[in-house]
Legacy VTK file of the C-alpha trace (Angstrom):
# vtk DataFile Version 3.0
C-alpha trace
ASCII
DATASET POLYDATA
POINTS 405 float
83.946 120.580 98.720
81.368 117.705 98.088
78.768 116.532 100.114
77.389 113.109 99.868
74.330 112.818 101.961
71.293 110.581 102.576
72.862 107.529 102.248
73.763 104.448 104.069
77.539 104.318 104.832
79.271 100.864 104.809
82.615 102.603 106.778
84.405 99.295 106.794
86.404 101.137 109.850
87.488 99.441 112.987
83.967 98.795 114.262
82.345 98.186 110.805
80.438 100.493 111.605
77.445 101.183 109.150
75.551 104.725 109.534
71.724 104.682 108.114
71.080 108.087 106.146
74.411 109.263 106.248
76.512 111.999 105.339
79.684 112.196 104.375
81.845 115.415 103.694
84.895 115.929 101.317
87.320 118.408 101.093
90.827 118.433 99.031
90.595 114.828 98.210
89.879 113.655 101.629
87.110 112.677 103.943
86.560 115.921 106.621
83.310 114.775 108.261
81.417 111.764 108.549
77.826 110.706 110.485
74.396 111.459 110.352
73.153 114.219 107.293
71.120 115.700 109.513
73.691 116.945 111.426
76.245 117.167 109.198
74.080 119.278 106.904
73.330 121.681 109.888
76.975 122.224 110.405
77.708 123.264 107.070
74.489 124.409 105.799
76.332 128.030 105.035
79.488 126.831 103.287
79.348 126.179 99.362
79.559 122.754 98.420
78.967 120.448 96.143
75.444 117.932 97.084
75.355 114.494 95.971
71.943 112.995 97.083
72.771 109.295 97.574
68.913 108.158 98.062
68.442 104.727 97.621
72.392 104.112 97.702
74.692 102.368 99.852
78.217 104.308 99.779
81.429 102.038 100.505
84.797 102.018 100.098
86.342 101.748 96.386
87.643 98.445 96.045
91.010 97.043 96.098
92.206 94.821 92.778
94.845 93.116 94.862
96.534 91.154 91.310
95.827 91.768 87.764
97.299 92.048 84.705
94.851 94.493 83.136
96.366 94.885 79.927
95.160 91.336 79.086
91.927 93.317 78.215
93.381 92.929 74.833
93.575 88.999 75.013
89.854 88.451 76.736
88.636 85.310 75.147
91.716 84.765 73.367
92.458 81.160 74.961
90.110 79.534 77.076
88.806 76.302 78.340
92.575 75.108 78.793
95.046 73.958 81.621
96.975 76.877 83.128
100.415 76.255 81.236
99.222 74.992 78.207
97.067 78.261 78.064
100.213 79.980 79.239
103.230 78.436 76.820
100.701 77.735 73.820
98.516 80.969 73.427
98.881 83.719 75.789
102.833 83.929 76.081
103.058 84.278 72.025
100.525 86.300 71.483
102.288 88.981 74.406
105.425 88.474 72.387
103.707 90.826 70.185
102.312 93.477 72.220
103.492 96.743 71.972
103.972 99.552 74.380
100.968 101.239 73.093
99.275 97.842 73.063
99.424 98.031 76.507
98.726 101.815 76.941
95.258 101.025 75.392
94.443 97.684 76.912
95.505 99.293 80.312
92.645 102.431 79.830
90.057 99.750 78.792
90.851 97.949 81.820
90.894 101.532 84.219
87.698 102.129 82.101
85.808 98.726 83.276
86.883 98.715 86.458
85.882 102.163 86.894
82.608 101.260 85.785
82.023 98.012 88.534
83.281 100.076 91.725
87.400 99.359 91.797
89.574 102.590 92.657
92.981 101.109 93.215
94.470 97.762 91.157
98.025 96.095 92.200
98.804 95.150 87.923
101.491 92.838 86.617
102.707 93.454 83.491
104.888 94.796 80.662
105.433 98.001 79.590
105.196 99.526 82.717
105.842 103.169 82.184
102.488 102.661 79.405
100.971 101.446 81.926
101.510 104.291 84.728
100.430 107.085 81.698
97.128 105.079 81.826
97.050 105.023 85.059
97.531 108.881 85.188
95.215 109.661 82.820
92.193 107.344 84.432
91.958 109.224 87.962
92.131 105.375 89.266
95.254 104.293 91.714
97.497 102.154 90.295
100.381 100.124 91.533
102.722 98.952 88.528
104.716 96.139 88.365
106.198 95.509 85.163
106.910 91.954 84.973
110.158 90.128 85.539
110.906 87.870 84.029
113.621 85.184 83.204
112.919 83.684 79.835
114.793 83.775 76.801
114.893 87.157 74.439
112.028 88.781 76.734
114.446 88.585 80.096
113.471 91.464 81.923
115.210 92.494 85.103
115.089 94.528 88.655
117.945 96.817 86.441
115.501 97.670 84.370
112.618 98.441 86.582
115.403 100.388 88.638
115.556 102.688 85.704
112.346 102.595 85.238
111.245 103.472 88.418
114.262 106.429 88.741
112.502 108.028 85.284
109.119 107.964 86.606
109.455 108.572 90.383
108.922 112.221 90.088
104.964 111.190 88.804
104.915 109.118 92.099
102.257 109.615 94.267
99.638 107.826 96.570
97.605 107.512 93.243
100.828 105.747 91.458
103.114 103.683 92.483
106.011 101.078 90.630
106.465 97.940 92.365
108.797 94.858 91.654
106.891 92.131 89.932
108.746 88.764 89.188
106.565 86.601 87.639
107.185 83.161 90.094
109.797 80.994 91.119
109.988 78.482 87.928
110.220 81.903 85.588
112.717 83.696 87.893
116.002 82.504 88.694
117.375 82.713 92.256
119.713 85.429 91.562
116.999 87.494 89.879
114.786 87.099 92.631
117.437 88.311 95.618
117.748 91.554 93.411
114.452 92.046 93.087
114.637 91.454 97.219
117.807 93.934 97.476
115.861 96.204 94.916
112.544 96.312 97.079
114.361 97.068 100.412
116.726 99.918 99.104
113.651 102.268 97.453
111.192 100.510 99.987
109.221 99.279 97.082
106.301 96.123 96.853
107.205 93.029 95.826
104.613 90.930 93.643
105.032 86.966 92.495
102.681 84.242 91.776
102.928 81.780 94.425
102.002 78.281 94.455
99.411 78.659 92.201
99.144 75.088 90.929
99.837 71.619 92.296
103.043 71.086 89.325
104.501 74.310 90.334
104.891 72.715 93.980
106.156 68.996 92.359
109.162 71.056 90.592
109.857 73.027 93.283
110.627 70.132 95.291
112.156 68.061 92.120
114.225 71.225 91.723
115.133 72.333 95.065
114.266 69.643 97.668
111.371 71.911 99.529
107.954 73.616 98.677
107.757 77.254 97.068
107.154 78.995 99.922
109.907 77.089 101.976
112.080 77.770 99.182
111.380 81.723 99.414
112.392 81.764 102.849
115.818 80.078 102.822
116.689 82.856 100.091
115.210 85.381 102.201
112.857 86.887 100.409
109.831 87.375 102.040
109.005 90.370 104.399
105.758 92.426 104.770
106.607 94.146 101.220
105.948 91.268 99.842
102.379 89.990 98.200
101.976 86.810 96.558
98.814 85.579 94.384
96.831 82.396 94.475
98.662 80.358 96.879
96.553 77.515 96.560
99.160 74.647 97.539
99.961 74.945 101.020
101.579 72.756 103.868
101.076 73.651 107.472
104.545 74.765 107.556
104.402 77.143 105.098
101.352 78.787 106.359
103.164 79.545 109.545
106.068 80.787 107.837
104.187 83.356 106.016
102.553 84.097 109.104
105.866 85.173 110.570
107.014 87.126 107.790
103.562 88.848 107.303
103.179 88.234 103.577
100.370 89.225 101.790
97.881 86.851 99.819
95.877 87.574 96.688
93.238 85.498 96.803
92.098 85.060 92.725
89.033 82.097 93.059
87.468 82.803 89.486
90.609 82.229 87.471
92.133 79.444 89.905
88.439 77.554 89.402
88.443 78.918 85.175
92.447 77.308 85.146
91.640 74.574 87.280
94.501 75.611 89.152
93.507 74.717 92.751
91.679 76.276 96.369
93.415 78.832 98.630
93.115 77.658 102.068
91.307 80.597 103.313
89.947 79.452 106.809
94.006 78.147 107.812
95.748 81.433 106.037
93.205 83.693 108.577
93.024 81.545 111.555
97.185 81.874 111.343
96.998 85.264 111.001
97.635 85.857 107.091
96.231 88.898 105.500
94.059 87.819 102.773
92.981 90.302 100.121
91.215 89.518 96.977
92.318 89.860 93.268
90.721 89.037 89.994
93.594 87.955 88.089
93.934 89.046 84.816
90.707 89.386 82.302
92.481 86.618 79.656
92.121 84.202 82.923
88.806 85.848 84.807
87.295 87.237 82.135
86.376 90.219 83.630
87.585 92.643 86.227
84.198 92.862 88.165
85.427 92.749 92.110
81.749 92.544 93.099
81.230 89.283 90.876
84.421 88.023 92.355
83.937 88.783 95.525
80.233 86.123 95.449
82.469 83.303 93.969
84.804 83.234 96.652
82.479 83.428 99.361
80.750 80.136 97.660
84.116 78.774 96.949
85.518 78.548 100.142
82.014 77.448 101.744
81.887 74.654 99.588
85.873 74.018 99.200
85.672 73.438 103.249
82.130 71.994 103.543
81.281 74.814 106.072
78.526 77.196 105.819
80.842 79.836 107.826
84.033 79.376 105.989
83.775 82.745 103.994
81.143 85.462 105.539
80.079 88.113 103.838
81.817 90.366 106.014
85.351 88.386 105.566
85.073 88.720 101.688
84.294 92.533 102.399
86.992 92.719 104.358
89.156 90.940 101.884
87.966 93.485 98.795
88.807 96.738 100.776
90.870 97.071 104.189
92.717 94.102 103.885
93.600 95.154 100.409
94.635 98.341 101.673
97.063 97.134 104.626
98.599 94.798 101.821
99.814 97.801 99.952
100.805 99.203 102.967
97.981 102.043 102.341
95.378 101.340 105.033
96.258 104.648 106.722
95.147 106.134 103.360
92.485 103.806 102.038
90.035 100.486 102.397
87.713 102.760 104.441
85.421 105.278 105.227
86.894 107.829 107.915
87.939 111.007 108.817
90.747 111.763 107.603
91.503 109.335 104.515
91.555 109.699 100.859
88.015 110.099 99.233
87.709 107.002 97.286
84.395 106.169 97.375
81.686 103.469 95.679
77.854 104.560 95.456
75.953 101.130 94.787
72.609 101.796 93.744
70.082 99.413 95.844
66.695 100.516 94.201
67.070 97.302 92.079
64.501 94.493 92.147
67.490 92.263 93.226
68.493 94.451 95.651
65.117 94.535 97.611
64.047 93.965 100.500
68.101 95.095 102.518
67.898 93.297 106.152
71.491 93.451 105.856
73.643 95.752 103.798
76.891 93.928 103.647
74.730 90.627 102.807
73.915 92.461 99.743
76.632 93.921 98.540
78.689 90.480 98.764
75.928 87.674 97.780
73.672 90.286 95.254
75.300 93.260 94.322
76.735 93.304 90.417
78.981 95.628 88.854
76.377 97.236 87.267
75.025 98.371 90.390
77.873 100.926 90.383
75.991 104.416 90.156
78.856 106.726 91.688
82.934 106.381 91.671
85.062 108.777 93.273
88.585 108.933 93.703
90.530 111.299 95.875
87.853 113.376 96.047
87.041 113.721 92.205
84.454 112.230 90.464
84.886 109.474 87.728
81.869 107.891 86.970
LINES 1 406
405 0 1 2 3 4 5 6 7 8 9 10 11 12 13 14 15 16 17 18 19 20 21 22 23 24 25 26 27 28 29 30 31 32 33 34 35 36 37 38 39 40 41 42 43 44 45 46 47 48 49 50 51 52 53 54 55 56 57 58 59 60 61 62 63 64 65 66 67 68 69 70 71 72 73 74 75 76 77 78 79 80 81 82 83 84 85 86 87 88 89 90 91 92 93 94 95 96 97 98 99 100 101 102 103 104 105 106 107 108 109 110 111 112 113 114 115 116 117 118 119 120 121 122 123 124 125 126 127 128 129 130 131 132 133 134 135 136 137 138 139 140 141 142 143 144 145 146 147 148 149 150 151 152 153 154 155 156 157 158 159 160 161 162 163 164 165 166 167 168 169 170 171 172 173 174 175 176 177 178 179 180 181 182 183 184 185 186 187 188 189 190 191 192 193 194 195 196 197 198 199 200 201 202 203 204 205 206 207 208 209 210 211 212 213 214 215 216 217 218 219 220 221 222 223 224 225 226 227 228 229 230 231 232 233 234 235 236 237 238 239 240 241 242 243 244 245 246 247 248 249 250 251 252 253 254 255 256 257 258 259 260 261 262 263 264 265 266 267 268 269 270 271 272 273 274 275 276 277 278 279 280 281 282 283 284 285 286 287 288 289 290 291 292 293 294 295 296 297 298 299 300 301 302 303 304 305 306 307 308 309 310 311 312 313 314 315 316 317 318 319 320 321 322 323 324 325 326 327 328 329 330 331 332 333 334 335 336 337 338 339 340 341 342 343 344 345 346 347 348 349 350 351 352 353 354 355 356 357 358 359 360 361 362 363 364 365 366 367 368 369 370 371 372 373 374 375 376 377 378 379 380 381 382 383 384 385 386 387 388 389 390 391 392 393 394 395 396 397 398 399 400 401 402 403 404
């Protein structure tokens, strides 16, 4: 049993709530009790426990890496400064070529070990190698949902046959900490009849589905060159999309297509630093939410970001989207929280699990130390933790109720 106490508690629950020297109880991984220390401390003052005094701290929940490729630790600063498929064709997909399984076994634990470090507890990854990936995973303490790529490209064709395999060796490691998902890369990489299997392949083991979507203004030119309609139009008349389905950057959108993935309750990962890096385009936040869109928030792979820092990322899109929409009120700070955590969760079908703190779910938790010069004077917690906060702030990570940092 641990007992966090005298802290403030950013709940992120329905209310968004936020209780001011705070206590929060945990007990086999998961949050038991919740509210004031004071009286939670009275109420348990006879049991043994562990005590974590969170003076000066602000507790919320671990954050949600809605798309990475973490492995791509390995290729950070490898090819920069360059248009996304020149970057792509030119220097990053040769220098994969040569990766390795234990490559990506080590890039993977740098990656758990950074994010670990700058408040992330759960990361949605696309990559190769996927059963290195999951042992990293494993070994980290951090939740990880793998999706080793799919892919449709000459000798390194990968396909939902594969990851069926792959998924039938490693489901007894399942868990809520671990999960494989079905990752084709996007719709000018993956043919049509890889991309229905990957659909028929999601709905049989009720597994995630993760693409890149729209993601630059060329992708949507050959899309229509190619098949007469947009991406996301496209995706629909081969029925893929459900709410399994989460797609990343989405920058390029018609009117029409924002309703359609409205209806079919897709899930966007909004990646600002590497779309502005790649000069890949905007994400049309303030349409996607007034239509009803969940909206989460990733940092793209650290070739592309260059880091994995959430709370860095989660400033830049805020100021993004204000500016992006000449509006002040585009992107509040509690809309990019929101984004980071619950929203993250309900993409991965998890927020019954995760994205908050309540009684009741898993015991992933982020201690940000505030008794930093650029943390003082707090009128407003979630302020703070949006427009100030750095991953170096990051004094206490816990996941399922263990302690990783």
């Amino acid at each position: 049993m641990i007992l966090i106490k005298n802290t403030t508690i950013v709940t992120q629950n329905k209310e968004r709530q936020i209780i001011k020297n705070g206590a929060i109880l945990i007990e086999g991984g998961k949050i038991i009790e919740l509210g004031t220390a004071k009286k939670i401390e009275r109420k348990y003052s006879r049991i043994k426990k562990e005590v974590i005094d969170g003076k000066n701290c602000v507790a919320i929940p671990g954050l949600i890496n809605a798309h990475t490729h973490a492995a791509m630790t390995l290729l950070r600063g490898w090819a920069d400064d360059m248009p996304l498929q020149k970057w792509l064709t030119e220097k990053i997909w040769p220098a994969e070529a040569k990766l390795t399984a234990r490559d990506i076994y080590r890039g993977t634990k740098l990656a758990c070990q950074e994010m670990i470090k700058s408040g992330t507890t759960t990361f949605f990854d696309m990559y190769w190698h996927g059963e290195a990936a999951a042992k990293a995973v494993l070994e980290s303490g951090l939740r990880g949902f793998i999706g080793p790529l799919i892919i449709d490209l000459g000798n390194t064709k990968i396909g939902p046959a594969e990851i069926e395999k792959l998924y039938k060796k490693i489901k007894p490691k399942l868990s809520a900490r671990l999960q494989i998902t079905l990752a084709p890369h996007s719709i000018y990489t993956v043919e049509e009849k890889t991309l229905r299997a990957c659909k028929e392949l999601a709905d049989k083991y009720d597994l995630l589905i993760h693409l890149h979507l729209s993601e630059t203004e060329q992708e949507v030119k050959d899309c229509l060159a190619k098949h007469r309609c947009r991406p996301v139009e496209y995706l629909e008349k081969i029925n893929f999309f459900g709410r399994n389905v989460i797609a990343a950057h989405a920058c390029w959108l018609s009117d029409k297509e924002i309703k359609i993935l409205a209806k079919r309750k897709v899930s966007l990962a909004n990646c600002p630093t590497s779309n502005l890096k790649l000069v890949s385009g905007i994400m049309p936040l303030s349409k996607l939410l007034s239509a009803g869109v969940n909206v989460c928030l990733g940092t793209d792979g650290p070739s592309s970001n260059n880091n994995l820092d959430m709370l860095e990322d989660m400033k830049i899109t805020a100021l993004v989207h204000k500016w992006s929409e000449k509006n002040p009120e585009a992107a509040s700070a509690q809309t990019i929280l929101d984004m980071a955590t619950i929203n993250g969760a309900q993409a991965l079908k998890m927020e019954e699990k995760i994205g908050s703190i309540d009684i009741g779910k898993e015991a992933d938790i982020v201690m940000l130390n505030f008794d930093k010069p650029h943390l003082k004077p707090c009128f407003d917690e979630v302020s703070h933790i949006v427009y100030s906060a750095q991953g170096g702030d990051v004094k206490r990570v816990i996941v399922e109720g263990k302690v990783l940092l």
